[in-house]
N, C-alpha and C positions, 0 to 999 in steps of 0.2 A: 468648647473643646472638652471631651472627656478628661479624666482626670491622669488615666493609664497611657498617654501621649504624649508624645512631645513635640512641640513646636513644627518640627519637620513633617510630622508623621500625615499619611493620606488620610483623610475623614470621609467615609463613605454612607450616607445614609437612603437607603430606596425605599418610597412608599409609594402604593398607586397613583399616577397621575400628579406625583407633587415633585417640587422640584428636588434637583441632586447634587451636593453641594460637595465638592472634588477639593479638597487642598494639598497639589503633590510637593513632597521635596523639593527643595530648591538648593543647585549644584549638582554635579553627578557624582556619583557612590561608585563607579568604574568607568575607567575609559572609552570614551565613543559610546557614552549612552541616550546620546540627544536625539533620537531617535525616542526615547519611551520614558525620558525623566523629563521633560522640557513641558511641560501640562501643567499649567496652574490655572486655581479656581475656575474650573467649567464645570459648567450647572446644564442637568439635562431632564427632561422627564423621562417617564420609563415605556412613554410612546416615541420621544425620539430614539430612544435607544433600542426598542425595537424595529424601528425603522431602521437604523444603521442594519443592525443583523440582518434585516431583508437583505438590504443592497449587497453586503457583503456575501449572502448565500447567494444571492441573483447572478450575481458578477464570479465567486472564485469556483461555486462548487459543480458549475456546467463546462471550467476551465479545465479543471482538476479532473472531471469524469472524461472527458472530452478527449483528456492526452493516458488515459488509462483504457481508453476503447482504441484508439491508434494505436497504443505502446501493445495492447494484448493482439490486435490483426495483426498486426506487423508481426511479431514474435510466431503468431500460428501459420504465417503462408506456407511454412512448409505443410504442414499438418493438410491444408487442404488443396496445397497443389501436389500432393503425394499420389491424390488416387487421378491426378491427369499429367501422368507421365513422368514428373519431375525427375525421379529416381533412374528409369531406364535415359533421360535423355543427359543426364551429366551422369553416367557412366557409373553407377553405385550399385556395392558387392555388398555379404555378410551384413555385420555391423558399421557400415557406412552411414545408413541412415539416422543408427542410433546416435552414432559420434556429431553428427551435424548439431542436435539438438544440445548435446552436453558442449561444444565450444562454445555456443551462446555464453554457456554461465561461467565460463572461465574468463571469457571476456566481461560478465556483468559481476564477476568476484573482484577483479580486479579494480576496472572502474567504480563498484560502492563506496572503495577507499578510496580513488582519488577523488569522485566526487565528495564526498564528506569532508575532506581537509579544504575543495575549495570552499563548499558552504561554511566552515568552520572560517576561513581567511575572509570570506566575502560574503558575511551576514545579511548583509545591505543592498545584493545583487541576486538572489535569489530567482527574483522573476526574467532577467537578463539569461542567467544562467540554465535553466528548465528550457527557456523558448528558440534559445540557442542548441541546446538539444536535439528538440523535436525537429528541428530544420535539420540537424546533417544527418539524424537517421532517415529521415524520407529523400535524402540523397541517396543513404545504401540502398535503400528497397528500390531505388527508382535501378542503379546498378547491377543489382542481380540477375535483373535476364543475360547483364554479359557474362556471365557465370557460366563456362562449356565443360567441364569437370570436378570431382571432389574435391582437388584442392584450392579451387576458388570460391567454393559456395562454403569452405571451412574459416578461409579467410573473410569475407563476405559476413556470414553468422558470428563471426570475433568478435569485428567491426562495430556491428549491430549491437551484440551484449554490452560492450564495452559506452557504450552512447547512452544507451537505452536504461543500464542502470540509475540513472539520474532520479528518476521518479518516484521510487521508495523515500529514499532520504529525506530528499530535499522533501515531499510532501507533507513528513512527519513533524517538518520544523516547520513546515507553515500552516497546520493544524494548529500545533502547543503557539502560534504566536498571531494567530487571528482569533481560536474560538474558545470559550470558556471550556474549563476542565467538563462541564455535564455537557457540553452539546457538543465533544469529539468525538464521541463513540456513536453518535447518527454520522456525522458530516465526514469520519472517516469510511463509514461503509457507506456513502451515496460515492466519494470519488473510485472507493475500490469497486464500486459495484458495477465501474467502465467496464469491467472484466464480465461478469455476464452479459451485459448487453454487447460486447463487442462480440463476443461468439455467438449471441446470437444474432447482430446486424449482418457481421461477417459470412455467418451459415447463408445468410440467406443471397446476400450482394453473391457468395462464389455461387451457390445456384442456380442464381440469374447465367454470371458468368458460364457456367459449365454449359449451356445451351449457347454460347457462340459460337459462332461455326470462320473462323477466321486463317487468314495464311502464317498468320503469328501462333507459335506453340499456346495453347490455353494455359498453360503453368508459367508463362514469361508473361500473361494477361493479365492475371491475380497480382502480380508486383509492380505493372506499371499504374493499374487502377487504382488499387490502394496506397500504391505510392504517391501519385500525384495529390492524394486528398491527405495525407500528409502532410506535404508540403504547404499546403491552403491552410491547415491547422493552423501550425506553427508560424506564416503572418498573422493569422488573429491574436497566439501566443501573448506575440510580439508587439502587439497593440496595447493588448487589456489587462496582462498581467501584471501588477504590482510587484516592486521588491520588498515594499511594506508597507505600512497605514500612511506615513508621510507622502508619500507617491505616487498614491493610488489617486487617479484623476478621476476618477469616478464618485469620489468622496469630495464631499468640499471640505474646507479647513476645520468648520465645526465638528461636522461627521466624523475625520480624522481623528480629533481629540476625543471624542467620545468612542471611537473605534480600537484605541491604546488604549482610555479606562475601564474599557469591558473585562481586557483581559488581566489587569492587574493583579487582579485575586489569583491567576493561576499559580503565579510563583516560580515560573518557569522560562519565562521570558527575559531576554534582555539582548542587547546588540553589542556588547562587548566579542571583537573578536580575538583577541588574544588568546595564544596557545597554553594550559594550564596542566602541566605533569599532575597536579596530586587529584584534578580531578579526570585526569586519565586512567591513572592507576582504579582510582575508586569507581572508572567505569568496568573494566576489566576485572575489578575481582566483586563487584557486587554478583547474591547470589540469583536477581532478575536477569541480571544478564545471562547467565548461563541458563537458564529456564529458558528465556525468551529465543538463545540461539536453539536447542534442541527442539522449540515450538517451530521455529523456520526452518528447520531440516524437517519434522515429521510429515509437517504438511505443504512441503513444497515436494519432495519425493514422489509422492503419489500425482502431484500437479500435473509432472508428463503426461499421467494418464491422457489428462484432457488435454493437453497442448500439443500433442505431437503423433500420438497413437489412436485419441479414440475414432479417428474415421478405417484406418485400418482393421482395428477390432469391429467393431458395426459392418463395413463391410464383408467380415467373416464371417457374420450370422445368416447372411446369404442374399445381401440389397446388391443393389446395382451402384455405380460409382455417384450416378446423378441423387440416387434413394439416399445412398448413407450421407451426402453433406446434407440432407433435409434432415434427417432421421436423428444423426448425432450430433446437430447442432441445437435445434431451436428448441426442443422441449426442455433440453438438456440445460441451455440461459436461462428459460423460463422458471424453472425450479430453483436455478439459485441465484437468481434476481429476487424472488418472491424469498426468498431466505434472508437475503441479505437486507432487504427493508425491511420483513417483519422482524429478524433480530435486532437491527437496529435500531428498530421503532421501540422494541421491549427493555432492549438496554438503557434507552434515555429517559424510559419512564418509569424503572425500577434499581434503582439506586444500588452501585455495588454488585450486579447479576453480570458482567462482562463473560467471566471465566466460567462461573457454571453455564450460560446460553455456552459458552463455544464447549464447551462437554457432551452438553446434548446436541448439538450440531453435527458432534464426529459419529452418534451411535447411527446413524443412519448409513453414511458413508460405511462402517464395518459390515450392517449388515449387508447391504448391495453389492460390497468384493467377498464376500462369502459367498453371495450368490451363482456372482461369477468363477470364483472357484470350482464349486459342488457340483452345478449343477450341468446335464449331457449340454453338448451341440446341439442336440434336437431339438434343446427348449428352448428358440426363440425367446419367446415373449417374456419369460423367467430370468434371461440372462440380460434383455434390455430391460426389465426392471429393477434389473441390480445396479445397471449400468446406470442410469438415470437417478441411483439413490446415493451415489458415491459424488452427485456433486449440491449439495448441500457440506460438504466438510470445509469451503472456503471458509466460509463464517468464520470458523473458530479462529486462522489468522488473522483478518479482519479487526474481531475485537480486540485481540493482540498488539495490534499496531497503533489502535485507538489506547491501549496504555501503555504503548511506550509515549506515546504523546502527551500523556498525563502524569507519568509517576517518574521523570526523567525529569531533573532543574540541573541549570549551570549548562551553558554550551558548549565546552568542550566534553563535559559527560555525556551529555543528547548526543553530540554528533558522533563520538566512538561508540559508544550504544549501538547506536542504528547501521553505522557502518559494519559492527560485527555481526549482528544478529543478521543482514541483508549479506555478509558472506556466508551467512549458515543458512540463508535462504539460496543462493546463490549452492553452494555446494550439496544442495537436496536435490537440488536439478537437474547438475551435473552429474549425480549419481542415479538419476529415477531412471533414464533411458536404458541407463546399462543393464537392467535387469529386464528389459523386454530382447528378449532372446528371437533371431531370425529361427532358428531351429526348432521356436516352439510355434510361430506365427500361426492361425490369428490368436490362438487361446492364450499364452504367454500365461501359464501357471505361476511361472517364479514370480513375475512379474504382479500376478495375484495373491499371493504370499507376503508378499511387500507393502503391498495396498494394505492387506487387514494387519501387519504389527503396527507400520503406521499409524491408521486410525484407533488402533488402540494404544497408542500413547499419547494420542491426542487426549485422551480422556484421563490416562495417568497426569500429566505433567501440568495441565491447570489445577489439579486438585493439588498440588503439591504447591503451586504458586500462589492459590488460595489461604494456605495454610501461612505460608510466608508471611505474606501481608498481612492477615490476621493478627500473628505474632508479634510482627513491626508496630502495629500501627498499636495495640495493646503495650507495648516495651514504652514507647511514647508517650502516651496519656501516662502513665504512670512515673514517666522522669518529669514530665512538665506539666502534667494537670489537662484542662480543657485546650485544647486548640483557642490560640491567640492571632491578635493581626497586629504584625509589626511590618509598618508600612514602608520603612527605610528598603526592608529587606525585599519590596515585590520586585522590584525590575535590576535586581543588583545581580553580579553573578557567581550566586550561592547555588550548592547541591541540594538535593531531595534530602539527603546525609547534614549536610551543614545547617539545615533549616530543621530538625528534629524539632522544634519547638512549637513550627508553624503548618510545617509540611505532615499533609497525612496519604496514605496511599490508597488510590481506587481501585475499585477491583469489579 
């Protein structure tokens, strides 16, 4: 046993192929933490331990992409059952259409916070809780065709935001508590990356759809199809999702143990759920949080673009109803699917590049709502290559949300964290519609004006969070010297703040 240890303390040593000799604590260091302190002496090589992390990418991160391509169709059927009828057939005037899209997020502002306090009360239920979700939102989608005016498809869209918020949160707390600090920023952009590929599976399923010739409205088609596969989701959910490495029947008992020592090191885990004022406080006034909220308003503002508006705008350029769902959907995932893996790919093989990749992520998106600004009507192909370069700006939340999953310890900090920052997401949304003006349709200048400050504070306010951590993590090494491991402190529930000694922040 080294000599800077004590009796208690974990001994972790990994070398190729040789074995891995584990000594955790013994007793727990907080309440209800038998869950991630109860592991003594398990010895593994560093091929079983990659083997776990297969299983565990095999099994969570197709669960996880899976309810982020339903959670993004689901959220966009209006978007594409807009250009078949939706609007004239529930009765919608002015700004009706816009408001439909902003009740979502007054519904999904609200429910961030209640879901946060359940995952905050119910650590241990996480996978119960998410698959329970996905099952009564594909109840509302299946209900919407009863929907015969604005004020039931207002209620209807509440409904839905309000459920449907689950998936942020809760995700971010099962990233920080499955996967090491360097492999969150891939495994967070493969489950967020549900979001390109569901617009573009989506694009294509309503294209299909828009060629059925049926006695059923085609806009009351699109919610019971994608409803119904919903619902089929959410049994699977409900079969294979874990509410933690103890439970996970996919895992046998060994793999389990070696699936909690993985993550040890992160420093960020634990299953105490008790409720902790001073590490609320210190989630509220750290100055990430307040960066990370004004990153979720920058770049969810402009998000309407694509979720609600851009089959309307494309169809302005002068396609036909069946042209624009091909046109603005599929190249449109295509470019930031291919975004969203090779940043990903780059951020987990270049150590500390999170914030600047999502810098250069936003300059593209600037330029392509310039384009769209500047440039006539006439220009077609000028103005869908603007359109098509404004969706590469995902990324930069993405990697975002891969550090809140990283530089957040203590669970009631992580879970008001993420609850606020997802109401500043939540509140970007609810504000992006209101700036696509019926009086300007298709072109919606304001609405373009919005797009380019946006993506230009994308670019401001990483560099600004760069700076931060820098600063931090420099203040650190200089109160305490080298980064140390003190083992007592992996799975107990201490802050990013309380662990100055051990904790350093990625970037």
């Amino acid at each position: 046993m080294p000599h800077n240890q004590s009796p208690g303390d974990a001994t972790v040593e990994l070398k190729d192929d040789t074995l891995t000799k584990i000594t955790s604590p013994n007793g727990d260091t907080d309440s209800d933490q038998d869950v991630y302190n109860n592991t003594e002496h398990v010895s593994y090589t560093e091929a079983e331990g990659r083997r776990v992390l297969w299983k565990i990418d095999l099994v969570l991160l197709p669960l996880m992409c899976g309810c982020y391509i339903f959670s993004f169709i689901d959220k966009t059927l209006l978007n594409y059952s807009s250009t078949f009828g939706l609007q004239k057939a529930l009765h919608m005037e002015g700004q009706d259409y816009s408001w439909t899209g902003s009740i979502f997020y007054f519904g999904y502002m609200l429910g961030a916070m209640a879901w946060s306090k359940l995952v905050q009360r119910f650590p241990r239920h996480v996978g119960k809780l998410i698959s329970s979700a996905i099952l009564i939102w594909s109840i509302i989608i299946l209900l919407t065709p009863l929907c015969f005016n604005f004020a039931g498809i207002m209620v209807n869209r509440f409904f839905l935001g309000l459920i449907e918020s689950i998936t942020g949160p809760v995700f971010v707390v099962v990233t920080s508590n499955w996967w090491t600090r360097r492999e969150q920023a891939f495994r967070t952009a493969f489950w967020l990356g549900g979001t390109p590929i569901g617009n573009f599976v989506g694009g294509l399923l309503s294209y299909a759809i828009g060629h059925i010739h049926s006695s059923i409205p085609t806009w009351k088609i699109f919610f019971l199809f994608f409803g119904s596969f919903s619902f089929g989701f959410a049994i699977i959910m409900c079969i294979l999702m874990p509410d933690h490495q103890r439970n996970a029947r996919w895992l046998n008992a060994r793999e389990q143990e070696i699936a909690i020592e993985r993550v040890r090191a992160n420093k960020t885990v634990t299953s105490d759920h008790h409720w902790k004022w001073s590490q609320f406080w210190e989630a509220l006034y750290d100055p990430q949080t307040t960066l990370f909220f004004i990153t979720a308003i920058g770049n969810t503002m402009p998000s309407t673009f694509a979720s609600q508006f851009s089959s309307q705008i494309v169809k302005g350029f002068g396609f036909t109803a069946i042209q624009t769902t091909l046109v603005s959907t599929c190249p449109a995932a295509s470019i930031q699917l291919i975004t969203f893996l090779g940043g990903s790919w780059l951020a987990g093989r270049i150590p500390n590049s999170r914030l600047i990749l999502g810098m250069i992520c936003s300059i593209p998106p600037l330029i392509g709502a310039s384009l769209l600004h500047v440039l006539p009507t006439s220009n077609v192909h000028g103005r869908l290559a603007g359109y098509y370069l404004t969706y590469t700006h995902t990324m930069s939340f993405t990697l975002a949300t891969s550090l809140m999953a990283s530089n957040y310890a203590g669970h009631t900090k992580k879970t008001t964290a993420t609850a606020i920052i997802y109401v500043g997401w939540a509140a970007g949304l609810i504000a992006g519609p209101q700036f696509f003006l019926t009086s300007q349709a298709p072109n919606y200048q304001m609405a373009f004006e919005m797009l380019m400050v946006c993506y230009a504070l994308m670019i401001i306010v990483p560099l600004l969070q760069l700076f931060f951590y820098i600063r931090e993590n420099r203040k650190r090494n200089r109160r305490g010297g080298d980064v140390v491991d003190e083992g007592e402190l992996e799975f107990t529930d201490k802050t990013d703040r309380e662990q100055w000694r051990t904790f350093r922040y990625v970037m």
